[in-house]
Backbone as CSV, one residue per row, in Angstrom:
resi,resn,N_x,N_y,N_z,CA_x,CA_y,CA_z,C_x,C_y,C_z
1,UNK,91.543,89.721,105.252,91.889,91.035,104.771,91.145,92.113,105.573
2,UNK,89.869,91.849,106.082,89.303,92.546,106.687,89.687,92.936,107.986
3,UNK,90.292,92.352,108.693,91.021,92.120,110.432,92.120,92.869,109.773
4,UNK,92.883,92.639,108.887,93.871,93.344,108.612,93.952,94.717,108.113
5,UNK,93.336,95.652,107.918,92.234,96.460,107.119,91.820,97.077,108.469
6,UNK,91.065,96.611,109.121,90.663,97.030,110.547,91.908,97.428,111.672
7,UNK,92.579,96.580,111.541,94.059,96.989,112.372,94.653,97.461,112.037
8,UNK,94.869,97.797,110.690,95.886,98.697,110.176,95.359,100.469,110.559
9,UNK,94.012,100.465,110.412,92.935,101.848,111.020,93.189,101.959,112.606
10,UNK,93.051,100.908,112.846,93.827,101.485,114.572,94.597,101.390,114.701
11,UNK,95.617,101.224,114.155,96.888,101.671,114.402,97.335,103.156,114.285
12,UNK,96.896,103.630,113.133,96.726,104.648,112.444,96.245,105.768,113.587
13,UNK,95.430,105.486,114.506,94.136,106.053,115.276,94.895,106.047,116.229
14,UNK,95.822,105.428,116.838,96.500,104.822,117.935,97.793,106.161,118.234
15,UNK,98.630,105.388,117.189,100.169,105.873,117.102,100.105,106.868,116.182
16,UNK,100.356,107.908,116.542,100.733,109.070,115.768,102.288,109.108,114.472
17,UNK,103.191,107.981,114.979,104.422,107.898,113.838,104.255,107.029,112.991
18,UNK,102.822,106.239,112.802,102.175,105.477,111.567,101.780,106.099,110.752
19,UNK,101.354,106.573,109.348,100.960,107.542,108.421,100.368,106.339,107.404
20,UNK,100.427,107.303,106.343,99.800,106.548,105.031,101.280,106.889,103.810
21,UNK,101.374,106.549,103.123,100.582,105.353,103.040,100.794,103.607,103.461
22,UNK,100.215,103.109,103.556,100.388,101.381,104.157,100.827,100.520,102.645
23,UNK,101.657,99.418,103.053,102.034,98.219,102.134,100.983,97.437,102.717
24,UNK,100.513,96.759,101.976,99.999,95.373,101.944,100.320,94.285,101.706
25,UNK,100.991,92.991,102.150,101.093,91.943,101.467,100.306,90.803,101.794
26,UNK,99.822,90.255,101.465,99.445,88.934,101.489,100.339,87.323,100.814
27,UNK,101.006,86.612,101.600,101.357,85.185,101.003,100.523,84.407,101.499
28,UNK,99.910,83.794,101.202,99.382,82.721,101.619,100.433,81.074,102.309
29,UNK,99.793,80.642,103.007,100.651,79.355,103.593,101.558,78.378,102.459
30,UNK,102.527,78.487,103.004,103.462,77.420,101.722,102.904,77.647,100.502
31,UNK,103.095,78.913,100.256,103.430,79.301,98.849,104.413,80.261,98.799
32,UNK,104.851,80.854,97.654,106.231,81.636,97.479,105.899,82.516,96.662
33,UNK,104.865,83.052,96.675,104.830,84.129,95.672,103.270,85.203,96.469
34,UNK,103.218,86.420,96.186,102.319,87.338,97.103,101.060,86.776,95.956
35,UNK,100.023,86.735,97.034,98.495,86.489,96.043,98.146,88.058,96.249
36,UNK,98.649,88.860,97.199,98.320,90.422,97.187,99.489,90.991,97.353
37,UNK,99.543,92.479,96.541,101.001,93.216,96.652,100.411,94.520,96.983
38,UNK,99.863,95.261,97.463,99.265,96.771,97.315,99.869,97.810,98.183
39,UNK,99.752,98.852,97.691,99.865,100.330,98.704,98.615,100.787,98.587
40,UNK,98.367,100.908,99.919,96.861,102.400,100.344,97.177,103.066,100.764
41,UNK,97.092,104.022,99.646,97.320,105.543,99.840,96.243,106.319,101.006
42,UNK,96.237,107.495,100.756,95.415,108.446,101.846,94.009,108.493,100.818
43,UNK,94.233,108.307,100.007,92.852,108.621,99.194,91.734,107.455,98.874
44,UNK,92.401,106.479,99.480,91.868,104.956,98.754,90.346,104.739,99.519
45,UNK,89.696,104.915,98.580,88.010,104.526,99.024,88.058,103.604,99.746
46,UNK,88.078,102.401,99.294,88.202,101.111,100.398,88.137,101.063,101.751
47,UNK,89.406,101.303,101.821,90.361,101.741,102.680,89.357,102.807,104.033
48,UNK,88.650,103.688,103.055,87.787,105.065,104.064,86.565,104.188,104.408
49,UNK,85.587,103.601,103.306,84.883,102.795,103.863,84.673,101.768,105.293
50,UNK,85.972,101.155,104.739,86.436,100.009,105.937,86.632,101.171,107.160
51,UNK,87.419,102.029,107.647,87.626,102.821,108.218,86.143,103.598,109.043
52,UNK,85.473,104.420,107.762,84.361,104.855,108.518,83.137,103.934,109.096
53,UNK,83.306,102.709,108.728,82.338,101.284,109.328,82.453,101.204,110.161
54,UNK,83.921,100.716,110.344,84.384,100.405,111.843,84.428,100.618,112.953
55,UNK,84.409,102.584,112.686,83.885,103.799,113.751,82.947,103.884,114.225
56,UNK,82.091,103.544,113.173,80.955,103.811,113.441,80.038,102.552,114.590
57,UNK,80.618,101.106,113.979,80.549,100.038,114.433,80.792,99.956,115.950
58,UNK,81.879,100.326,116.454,82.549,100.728,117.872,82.147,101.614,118.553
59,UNK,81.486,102.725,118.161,80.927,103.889,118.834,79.144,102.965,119.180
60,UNK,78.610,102.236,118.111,77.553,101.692,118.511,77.619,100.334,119.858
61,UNK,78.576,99.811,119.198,78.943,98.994,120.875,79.213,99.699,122.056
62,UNK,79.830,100.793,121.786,80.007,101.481,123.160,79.052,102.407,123.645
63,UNK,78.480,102.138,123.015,77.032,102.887,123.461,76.389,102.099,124.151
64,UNK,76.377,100.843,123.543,75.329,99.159,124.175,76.080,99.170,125.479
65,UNK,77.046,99.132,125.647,77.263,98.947,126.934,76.740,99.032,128.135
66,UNK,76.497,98.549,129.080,76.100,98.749,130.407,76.767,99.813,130.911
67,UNK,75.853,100.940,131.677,76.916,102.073,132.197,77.487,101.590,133.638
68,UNK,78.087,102.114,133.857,79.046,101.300,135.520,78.737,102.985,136.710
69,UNK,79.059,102.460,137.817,78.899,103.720,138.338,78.036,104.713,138.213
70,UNK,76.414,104.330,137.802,76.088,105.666,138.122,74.690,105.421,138.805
């Protein structure tokens, strides 16, 4: 859920004709029924959490980086 959660934010970040709010589903393998059904809206805490982590997470790797060229 988390990879999914994370990609759904860059997408978002990415493509400008993606919006909010997002479906969620989850089925799990050979089963027939959703173990998750949700919409995240624009307001959904979660959702901002996971979001502002992730930023923050990526801006700190790209900082670690080795600089090239200089």
């Amino acid at each position: 859920m988390k990879a999914v959660l994370v990609s759904m934010d860059s997408t978002l970040r990415s493509n400008l004709s993606v919006g909010m709010p997002l479906d969620l589903a989850v089925i799990e393998r050979d089963a027939f029924d959703f173990r998750v059904r949700t919409r995240i809206e624009a307001d959904d805490e979660q959702f901002a959490d996971i979001s502002q982590s992730w930023s923050a997470a990526l801006r700190q790797g790209f900082q670690a980086l080795p600089n090239v060229l200089d």
